[in-house]
N, C-alpha and C positions, 0 to 999 in steps of 0.2 A: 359492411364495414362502418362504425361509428365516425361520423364527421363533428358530433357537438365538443368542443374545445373540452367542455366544461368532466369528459366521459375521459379523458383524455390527460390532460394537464392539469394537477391539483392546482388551489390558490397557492399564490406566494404567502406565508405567515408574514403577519403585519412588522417593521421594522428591516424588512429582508427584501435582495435583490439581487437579480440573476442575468447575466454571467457573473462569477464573482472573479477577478483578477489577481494572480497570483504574482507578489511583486520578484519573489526567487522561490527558486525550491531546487534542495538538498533531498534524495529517498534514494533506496535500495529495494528489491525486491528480491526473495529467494521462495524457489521452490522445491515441495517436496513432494514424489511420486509417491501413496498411501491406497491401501486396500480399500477398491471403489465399495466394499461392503459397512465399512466403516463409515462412509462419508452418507450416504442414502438414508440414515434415520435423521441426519442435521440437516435431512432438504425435506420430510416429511410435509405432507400439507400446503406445499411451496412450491408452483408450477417450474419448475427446473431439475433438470435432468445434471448430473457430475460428468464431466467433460472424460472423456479418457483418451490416454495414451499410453502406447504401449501396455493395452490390457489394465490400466493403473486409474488412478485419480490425483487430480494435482489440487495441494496445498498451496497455498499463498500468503506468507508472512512479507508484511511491507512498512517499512518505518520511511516517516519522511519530516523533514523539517524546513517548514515556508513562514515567509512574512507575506504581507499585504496591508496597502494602505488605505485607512476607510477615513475621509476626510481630513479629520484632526489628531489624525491618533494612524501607529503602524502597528499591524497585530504582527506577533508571533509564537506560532504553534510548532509543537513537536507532536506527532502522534504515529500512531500504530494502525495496521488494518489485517487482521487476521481474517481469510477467505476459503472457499471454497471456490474452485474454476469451473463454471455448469453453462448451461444453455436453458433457454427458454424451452419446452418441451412442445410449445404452440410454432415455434421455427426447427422442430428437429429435421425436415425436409432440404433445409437451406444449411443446415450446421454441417460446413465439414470435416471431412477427413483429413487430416494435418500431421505430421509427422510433430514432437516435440521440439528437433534441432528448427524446421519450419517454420513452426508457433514463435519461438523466442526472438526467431529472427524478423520478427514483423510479416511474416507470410498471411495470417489469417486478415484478412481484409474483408470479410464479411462483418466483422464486427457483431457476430451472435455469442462468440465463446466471452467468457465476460467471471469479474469476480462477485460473489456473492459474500458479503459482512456478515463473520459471526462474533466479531468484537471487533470493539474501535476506541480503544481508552487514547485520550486523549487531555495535554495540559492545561488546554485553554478553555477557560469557562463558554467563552462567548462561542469559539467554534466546538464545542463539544453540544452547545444549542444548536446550532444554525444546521452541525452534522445532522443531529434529530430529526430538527423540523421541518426543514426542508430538503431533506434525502433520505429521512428515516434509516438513517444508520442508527445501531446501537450503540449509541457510544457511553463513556462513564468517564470521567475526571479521575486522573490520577498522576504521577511523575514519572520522570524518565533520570535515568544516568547512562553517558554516553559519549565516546571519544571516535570521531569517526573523521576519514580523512577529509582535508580543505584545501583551498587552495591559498591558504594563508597560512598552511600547516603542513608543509611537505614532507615531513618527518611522519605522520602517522599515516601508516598502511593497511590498517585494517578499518572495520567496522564492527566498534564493539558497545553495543547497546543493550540495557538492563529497561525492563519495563517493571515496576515496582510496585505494590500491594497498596489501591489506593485506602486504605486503611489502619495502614501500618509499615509506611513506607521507609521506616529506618532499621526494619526489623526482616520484612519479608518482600521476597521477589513472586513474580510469574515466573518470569524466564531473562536470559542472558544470549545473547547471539555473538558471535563474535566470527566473523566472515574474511576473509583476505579481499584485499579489495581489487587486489591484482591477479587474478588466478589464469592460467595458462587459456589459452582460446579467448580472452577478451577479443571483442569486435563491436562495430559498430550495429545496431539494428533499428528498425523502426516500428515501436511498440504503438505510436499514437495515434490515433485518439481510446482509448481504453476504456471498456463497457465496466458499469460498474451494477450489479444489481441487489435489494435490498427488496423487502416488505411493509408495506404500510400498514397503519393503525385495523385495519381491517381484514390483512392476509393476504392483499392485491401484490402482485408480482410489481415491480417499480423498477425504472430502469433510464440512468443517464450514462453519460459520458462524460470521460477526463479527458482533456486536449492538453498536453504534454506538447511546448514548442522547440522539438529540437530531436536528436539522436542521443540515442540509450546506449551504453557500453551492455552487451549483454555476453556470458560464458556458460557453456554445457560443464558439470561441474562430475569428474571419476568417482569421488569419494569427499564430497565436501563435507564440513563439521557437522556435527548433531548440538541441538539446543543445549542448554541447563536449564533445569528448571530447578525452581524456589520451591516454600512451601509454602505460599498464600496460597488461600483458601478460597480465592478468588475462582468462580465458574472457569473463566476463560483458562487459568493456568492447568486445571481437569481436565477440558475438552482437550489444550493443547498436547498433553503430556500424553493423552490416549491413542492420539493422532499421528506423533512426533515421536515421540519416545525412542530413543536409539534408530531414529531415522534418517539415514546422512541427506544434505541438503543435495538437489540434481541439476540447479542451474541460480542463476542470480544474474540481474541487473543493476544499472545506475545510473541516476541523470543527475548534473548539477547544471544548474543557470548560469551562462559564460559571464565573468563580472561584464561590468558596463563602467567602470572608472580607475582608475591604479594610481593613489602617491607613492611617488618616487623616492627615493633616499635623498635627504638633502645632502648639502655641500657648503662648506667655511668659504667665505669670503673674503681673502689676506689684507687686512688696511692696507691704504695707500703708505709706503715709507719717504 
């Protein structure tokens, strides 16, 4: 077993530092069960095996939108993480057996089943770097349009988010999601800490963790919606539409970050008569 740090832990890229703190975060997650034959040429070359259940493969589309404070300045990012659900093929001894309803409800606690990035478009210049370089996600710059429920917005019930052609974003989409937010069997579950795995500059299997501080609303979904898709020309809209394509969604999550401050309504104060 290698003990030198160095076999181990890449450098930090200069500028960058880790943990990074998340000052809120808004995301959904929805999944979709796809023909594990479909998914095995996107893991070629890449010590990871596709998760199955029920005889299947699961999809993982997740939008999320966080801020975070980096001295003088608050960032904030909207981004996208399109995945694949796999296991390391070096822990398949240790990867188990989990039912789906199990999975979503926070059951898997070995923390092996894990998502793997096959696109990460994202708004933000700086985290669209930092995704790279120091997690070697693929990510690309591009825009989002999106109206999704708040809690400053009681009025909107759904989740409906457009991920748009970072090239021609007034003209062409990837895709469109549009999710119920409320769908029958919401519950609470515990999804965190969440493996996340990508490749490095070299092919090496790479592998962190999200820590998510709180409970996920998550739901098994009968018949949830199927994407739209655009006509960018964009790889990621191809891949997804092959994968996706008239594939009803089979379960979804959500976290929001509980506020931490609330103004009131004010109030008239009648002069003295």
């Amino acid at each position: 077993m290698p003990t030198d740090p160095k076999k181990i832990f890449p450098p930090l890229p200069p500028g960058f530092s880790l943990p990074f703190y998340y000052g809120s975060l808004h995301a959904i997650w929805v999944y979709y069960k796809v023909d594990v034959k479909k998914l095995t040429p996107l893991l070629h070359g890449i010590a990871l095996e596709p998760a199955l259940f029920d005889g299947q493969g699961l999809v993982l589309l997740h939008f999320q939108r966080y801020t975070g404070s980096i001295s003088s300045a608050i960032s904030v990012v909207n981004e996208i993480q399109f995945n694949i659900v796999a296991y390391p093929k070096a822990l398949k001894t240790q990867t188990p057996a989990i039912s789906f309803a199990d999975f979503l409800a926070g059951g898997e606690q070995t923390k092996t089943l894990g998502a793997y990035r096959l696109y990460v478009p994202v708004d933000n210049p700086f985290a669209a770097k930092a995704g790279n370089e120091l997690f070697y996600e693929p990510t690309f710059q591009t825009t989002f349009t999106y109206t999704v429920p708040d809690t400053n917005d009681p009025s909107q019930k759904s989740w409906v988010v457009t991920c748009n052609d970072p090239d021609a974003a007034k003209h062409e989409t990837i895709f469109t999601l549009d999710m119920d937010a409320n769908p029958p069997g919401l519950a609470l579950s515990a999804m965190s800490p969440i493996m996340q795995y990508t490749k490095d500059t070299d092919g090496n299997l790479f592998a962190y963790t999200w820590n998510i501080f709180g409970a996920f609303s998550s739901a098994l979904l009968d018949s949830g919606p199927v994407l739209t898709f655009g006509k960018s020309q964009h790889p990621m809209r191809a891949v997804m539409q092959e994968l996706l394509q008239g594939v009803p969604a089979a379960a979804m999550q959500m976290f929001e970050t509980p506020p931490v401050a609330t103004s009131t309504r004010g109030f008239l104060i009648q002069p003295e008569k």
